[in-house]
C-alpha positions as CSV (number, residue, x, y, z in Angstrom):
1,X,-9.0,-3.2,-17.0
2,X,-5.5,-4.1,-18.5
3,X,-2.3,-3.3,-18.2
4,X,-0.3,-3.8,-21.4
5,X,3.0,-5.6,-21.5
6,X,6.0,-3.5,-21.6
7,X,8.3,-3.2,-24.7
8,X,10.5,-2.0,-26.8
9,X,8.2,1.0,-27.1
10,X,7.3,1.4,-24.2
11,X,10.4,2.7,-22.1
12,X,9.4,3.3,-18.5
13,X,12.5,3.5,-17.2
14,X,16.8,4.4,-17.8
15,X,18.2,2.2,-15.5
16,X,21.3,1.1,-16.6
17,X,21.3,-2.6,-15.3
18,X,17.7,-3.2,-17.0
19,X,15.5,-0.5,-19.3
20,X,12.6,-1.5,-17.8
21,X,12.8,-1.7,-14.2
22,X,11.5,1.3,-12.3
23,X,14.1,3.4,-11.0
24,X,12.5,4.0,-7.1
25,X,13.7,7.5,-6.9
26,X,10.7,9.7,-6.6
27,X,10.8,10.8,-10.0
28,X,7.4,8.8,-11.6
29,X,8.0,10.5,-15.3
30,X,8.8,6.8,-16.7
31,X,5.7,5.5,-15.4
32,X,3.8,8.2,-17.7
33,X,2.9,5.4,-20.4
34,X,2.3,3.2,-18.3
35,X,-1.5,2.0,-18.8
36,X,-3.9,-0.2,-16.3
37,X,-4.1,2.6,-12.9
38,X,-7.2,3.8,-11.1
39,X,-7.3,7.7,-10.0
40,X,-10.0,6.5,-7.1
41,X,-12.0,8.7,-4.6
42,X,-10.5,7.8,-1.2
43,X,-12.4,8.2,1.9
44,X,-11.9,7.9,5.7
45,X,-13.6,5.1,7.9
46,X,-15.8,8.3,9.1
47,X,-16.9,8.9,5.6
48,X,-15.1,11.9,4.4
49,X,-14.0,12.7,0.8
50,X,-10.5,13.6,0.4
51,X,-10.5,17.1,-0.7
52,X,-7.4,17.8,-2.4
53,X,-8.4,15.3,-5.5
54,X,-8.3,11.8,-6.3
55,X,-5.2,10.1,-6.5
56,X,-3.2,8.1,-9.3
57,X,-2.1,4.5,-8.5
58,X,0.0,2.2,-10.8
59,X,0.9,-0.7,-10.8
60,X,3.6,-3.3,-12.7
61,X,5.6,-6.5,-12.4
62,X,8.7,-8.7,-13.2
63,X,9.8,-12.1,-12.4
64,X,10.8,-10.5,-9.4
65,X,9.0,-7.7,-7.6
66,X,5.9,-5.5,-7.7
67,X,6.6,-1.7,-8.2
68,X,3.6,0.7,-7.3
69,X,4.1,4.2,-8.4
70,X,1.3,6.1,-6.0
71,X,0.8,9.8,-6.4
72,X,-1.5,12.0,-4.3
73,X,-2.2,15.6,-4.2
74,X,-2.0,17.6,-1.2
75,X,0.0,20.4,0.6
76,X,3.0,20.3,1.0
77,X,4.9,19.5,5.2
78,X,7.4,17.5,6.3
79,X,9.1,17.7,10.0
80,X,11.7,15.5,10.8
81,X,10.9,15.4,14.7
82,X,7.3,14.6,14.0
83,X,5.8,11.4,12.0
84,X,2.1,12.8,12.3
85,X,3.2,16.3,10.5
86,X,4.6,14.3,7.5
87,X,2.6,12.4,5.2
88,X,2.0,8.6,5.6
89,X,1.0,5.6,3.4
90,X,0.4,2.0,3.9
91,X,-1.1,-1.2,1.7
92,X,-3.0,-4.0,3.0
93,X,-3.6,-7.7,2.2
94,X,-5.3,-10.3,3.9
95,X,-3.7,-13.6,4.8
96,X,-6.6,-15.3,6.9
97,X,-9.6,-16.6,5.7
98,X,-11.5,-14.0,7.8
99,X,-9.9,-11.2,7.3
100,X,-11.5,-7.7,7.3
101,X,-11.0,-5.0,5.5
102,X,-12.1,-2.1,8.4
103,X,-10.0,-2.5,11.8
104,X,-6.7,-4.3,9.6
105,X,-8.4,-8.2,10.0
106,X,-10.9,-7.4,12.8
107,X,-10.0,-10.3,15.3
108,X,-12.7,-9.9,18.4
109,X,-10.4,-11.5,21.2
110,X,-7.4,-9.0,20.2
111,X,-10.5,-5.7,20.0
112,X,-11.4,-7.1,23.2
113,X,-8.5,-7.2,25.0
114,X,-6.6,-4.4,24.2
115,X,-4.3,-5.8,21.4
116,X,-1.6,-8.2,21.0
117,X,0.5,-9.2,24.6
118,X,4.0,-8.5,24.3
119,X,3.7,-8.0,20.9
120,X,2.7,-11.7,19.5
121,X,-0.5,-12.0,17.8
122,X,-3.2,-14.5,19.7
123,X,-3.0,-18.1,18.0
124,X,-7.1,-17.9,18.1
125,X,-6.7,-14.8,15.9
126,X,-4.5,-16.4,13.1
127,X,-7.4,-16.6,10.7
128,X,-7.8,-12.4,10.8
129,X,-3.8,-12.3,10.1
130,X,-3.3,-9.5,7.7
131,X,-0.4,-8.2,5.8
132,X,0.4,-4.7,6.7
133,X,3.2,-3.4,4.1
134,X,5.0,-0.3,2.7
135,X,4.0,1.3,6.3
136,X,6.0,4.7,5.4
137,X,6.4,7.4,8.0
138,X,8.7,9.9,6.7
139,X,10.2,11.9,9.2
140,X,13.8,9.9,9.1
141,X,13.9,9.9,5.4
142,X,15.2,12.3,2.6
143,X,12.9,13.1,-1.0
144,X,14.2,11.7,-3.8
145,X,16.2,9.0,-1.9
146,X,15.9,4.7,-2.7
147,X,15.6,3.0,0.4
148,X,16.5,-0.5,0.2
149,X,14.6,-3.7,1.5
150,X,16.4,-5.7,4.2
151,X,14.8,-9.3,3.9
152,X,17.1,-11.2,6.5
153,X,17.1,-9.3,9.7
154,X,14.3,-11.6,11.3
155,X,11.9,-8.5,11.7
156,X,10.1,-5.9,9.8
157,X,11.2,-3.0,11.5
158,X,13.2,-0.6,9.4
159,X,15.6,1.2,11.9
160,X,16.5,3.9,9.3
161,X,13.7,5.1,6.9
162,X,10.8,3.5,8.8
163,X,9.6,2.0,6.1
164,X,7.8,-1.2,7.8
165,X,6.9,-4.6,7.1
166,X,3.9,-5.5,9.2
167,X,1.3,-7.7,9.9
168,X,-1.7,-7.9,12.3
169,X,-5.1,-9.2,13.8
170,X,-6.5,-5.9,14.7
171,X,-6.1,-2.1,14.7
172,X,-4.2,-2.6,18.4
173,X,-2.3,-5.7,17.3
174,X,0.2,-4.9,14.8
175,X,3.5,-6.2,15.1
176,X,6.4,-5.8,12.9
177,X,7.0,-8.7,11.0
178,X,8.5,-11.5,13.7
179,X,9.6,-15.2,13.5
180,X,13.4,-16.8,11.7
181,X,11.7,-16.3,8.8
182,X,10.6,-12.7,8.7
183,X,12.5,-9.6,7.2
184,X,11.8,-6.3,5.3
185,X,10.9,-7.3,1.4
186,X,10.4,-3.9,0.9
187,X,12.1,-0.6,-0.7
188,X,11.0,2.9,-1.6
189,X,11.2,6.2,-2.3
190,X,9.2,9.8,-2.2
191,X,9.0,13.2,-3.6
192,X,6.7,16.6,-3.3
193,X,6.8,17.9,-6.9
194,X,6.4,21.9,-4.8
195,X,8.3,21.0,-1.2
196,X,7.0,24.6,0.6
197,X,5.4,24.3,3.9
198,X,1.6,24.6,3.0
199,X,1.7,25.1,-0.9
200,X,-0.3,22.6,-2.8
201,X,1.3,19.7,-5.1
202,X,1.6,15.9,-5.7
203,X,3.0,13.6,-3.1
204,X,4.8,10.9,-5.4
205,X,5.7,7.4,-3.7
206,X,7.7,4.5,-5.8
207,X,7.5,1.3,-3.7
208,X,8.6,-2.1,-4.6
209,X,8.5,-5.4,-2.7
210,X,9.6,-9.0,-4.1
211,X,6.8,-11.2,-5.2
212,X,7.4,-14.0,-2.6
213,X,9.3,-13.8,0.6
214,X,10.3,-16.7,2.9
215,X,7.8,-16.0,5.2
216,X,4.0,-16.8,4.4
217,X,2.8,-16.4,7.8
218,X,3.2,-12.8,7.6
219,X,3.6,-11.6,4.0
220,X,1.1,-12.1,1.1
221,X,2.8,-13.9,-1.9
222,X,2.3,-12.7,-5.5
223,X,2.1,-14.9,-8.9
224,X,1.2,-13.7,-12.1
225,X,-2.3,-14.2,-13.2
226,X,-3.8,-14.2,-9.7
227,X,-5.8,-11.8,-7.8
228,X,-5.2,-10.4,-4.8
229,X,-7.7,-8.3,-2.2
230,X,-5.4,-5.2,-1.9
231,X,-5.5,-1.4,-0.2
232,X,-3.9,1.4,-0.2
233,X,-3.8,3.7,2.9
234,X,-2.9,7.3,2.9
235,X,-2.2,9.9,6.0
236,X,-2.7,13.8,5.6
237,X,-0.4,15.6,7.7
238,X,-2.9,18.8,7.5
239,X,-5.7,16.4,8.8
240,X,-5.6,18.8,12.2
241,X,-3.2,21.6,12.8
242,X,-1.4,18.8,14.9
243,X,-0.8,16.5,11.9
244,X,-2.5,13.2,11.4
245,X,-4.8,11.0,13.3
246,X,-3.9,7.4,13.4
247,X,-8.0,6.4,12.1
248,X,-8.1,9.4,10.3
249,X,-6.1,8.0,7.4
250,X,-7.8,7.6,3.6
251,X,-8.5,4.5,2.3
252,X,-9.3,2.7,-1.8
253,X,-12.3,0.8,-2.2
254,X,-15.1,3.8,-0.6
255,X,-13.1,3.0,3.0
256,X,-15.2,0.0,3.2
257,X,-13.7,-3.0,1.2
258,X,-11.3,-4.1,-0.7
259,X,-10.3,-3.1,-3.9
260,X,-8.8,-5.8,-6.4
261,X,-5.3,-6.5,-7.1
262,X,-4.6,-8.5,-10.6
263,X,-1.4,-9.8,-12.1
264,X,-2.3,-10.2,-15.5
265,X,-0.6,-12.6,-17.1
266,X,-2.3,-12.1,-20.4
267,X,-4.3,-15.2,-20.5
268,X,-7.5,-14.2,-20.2
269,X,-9.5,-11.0,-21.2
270,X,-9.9,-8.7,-18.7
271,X,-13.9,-7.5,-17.7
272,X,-15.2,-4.0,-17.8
273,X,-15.5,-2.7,-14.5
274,X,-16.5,0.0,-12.3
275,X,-13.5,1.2,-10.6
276,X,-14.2,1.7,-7.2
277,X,-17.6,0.4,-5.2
278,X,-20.6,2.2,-5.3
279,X,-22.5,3.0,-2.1
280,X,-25.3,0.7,-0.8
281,X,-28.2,2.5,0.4
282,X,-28.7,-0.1,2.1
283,X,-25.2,-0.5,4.2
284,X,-24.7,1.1,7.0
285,X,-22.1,3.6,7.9
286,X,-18.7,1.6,8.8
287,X,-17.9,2.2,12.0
288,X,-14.1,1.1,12.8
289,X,-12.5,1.2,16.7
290,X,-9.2,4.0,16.9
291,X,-6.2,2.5,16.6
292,X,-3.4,3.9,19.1
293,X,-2.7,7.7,18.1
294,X,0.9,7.0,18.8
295,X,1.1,5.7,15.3
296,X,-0.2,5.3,11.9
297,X,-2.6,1.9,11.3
298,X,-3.2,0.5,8.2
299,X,-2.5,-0.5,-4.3
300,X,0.2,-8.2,-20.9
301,X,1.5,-11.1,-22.4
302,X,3.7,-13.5,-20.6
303,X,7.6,-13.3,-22.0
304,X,11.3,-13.7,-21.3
305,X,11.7,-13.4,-17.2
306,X,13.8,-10.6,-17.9
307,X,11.0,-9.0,-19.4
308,X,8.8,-5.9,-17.2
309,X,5.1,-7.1,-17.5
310,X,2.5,-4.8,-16.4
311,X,0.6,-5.3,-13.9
312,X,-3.5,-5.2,-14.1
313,X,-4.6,-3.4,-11.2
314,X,-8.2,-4.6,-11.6
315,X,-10.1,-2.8,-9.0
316,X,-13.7,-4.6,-8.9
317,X,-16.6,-3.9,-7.5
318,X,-15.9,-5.3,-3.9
319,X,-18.5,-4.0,-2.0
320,X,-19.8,-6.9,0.0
């Protein structure tokens, strides 16, 4: 599946500094022709359908940043005293060479023993690192409001919208992004197109992050024409009268593997592909340990670098 390259006709956006970069403000109207997304089935780790519908992810690119524009229906709640009764979303990407999808890398010594000790990964878990980003839990935060990316504070954490960088070895080991090198590459913003406690709508979610950041030991970097395991995570405040569970959350690729991530760069001619993994009647049901319910675990031709170029969001088959 490909994502076209955006131009003159093609306006996706109004920003005033340069037509056609996203304007992250909750409003997704200038992503409507906007070509390449998936509307995928999301499931939980315990095999349940999302029942509100299937969501819509896109996906583009310039020389600088990834933008996704994710929108997801469901009813509408939001309580600013209370993370699990607002909605939630995360992406994931691995970074070690055994790196699972299910349990956010799957590390046995850190499953084991009970996570991460004074929150720094184990060394013998560094090939099940993971990049955790766009961890979003909304209560601080406002609709219809940019956050801003803070890439030089030497952690993750976002003090004012929550909006984390992250990375980790397991489900109970997953640190804000840490070391001199570390910050918070990314921004957002959110939106309920019908904001009434229990009426049904669209979430709407406009996330950016730059393509590389100075730290590869905890972020994933980006380049056009490559592929990238990638997925999208999604918390329904509604899961239980009490808000969300921290494994309850939805996940891309059937809740079993990754889905996959493409930067087109125009070169090659993209396959026809199913969308989303088909069940194996032969795989068993995934089984993934609970996280900590204190909080949520965890988606052209080449111009002018000035020039928006869509990204492919090529989701293969990636059932293992």
């Amino acid at each position: 599946m490909t994502c076209q390259r955006i131009d003159d006709t093609i306006a996706i956006s109004r920003a005033p500094e340069d037509p056609t970069t996203p304007v992250l403000d909750g409003d997704t109207s200038e992503w409507s022709d906007v070509t390449g997304g998936i509307s995928p089935e999301i499931k939980s780790i315990f095999g349940r359908s999302y029942a509100d519908g299937n969501p819509t992810y896109k996906c583009l690119y310039d020389s600088q940043k990834v933008y996704f524009a994710l929108e997801i229906p469901g009813k509408y709640r939001f309580d600013a005293t209370d993370n699990k009764r607002c909605a939630a979303i995360g992406t994931m990407m691995p970074l070690g060479s055994k790196a699972a999808f299910l349990n956010m890398g799957g590390c046995p010594e850190s499953m084991e023993n009970g996570g991460c000790p004074d929150g720094i990964m184990p060394e013998t878990c560094a090939d099940y690192t993971v990049d955790l980003g766009a961890h979003w839990e909304l209560k601080t935060t406002a609709m219809n409001t940019e956050y801003a990316m803070n890439a030089t504070t030497g952690t993750g954490n976002d003090l004012v919208a929550n909006l984390d960088d992250e990375v980790a070895v397991s489900s109970y080991c997953r640190p804000d992004d840490y070391g001199s090198l570390a910050g918070n590459e990314w921004a957002g913003a959110w939106s309920h197109t019908n904001p009434v406690e229990g009426e049904m709508g669209t979430y709407k979610f406009e996330i950016a992050r730059t393509l590389t950041t100075p730290s590869t030991a905890t972020d994933a970097q980006m380049a056009p024409g490559q592929t990238y395991d990638f997925g999208i995570a999604y918390w329904d405040p509604f899961e239980t009268e009490a808000g969300w569970t921290a494994p309850g959350h939805y996940l891309t690729g059937c809740s079993a593997d990754w889905i996959k991530l493409r930067l087109s760069d125009g070169t090659e001619e993209e396959p026809v592909v199913d969308l989303e993994p088909q069940a194996n009647a032969n795989d068993e049901e995934p089984q993934e340990t609970a996280p900590d319910s204190s909080t949520s675990g965890v988606v052209g031709t080449t111009t002018n670098l000035d020039v928006m170029i869509a990204a492919s969001l090529v989701l293969l088959a990636a059932m293992a």
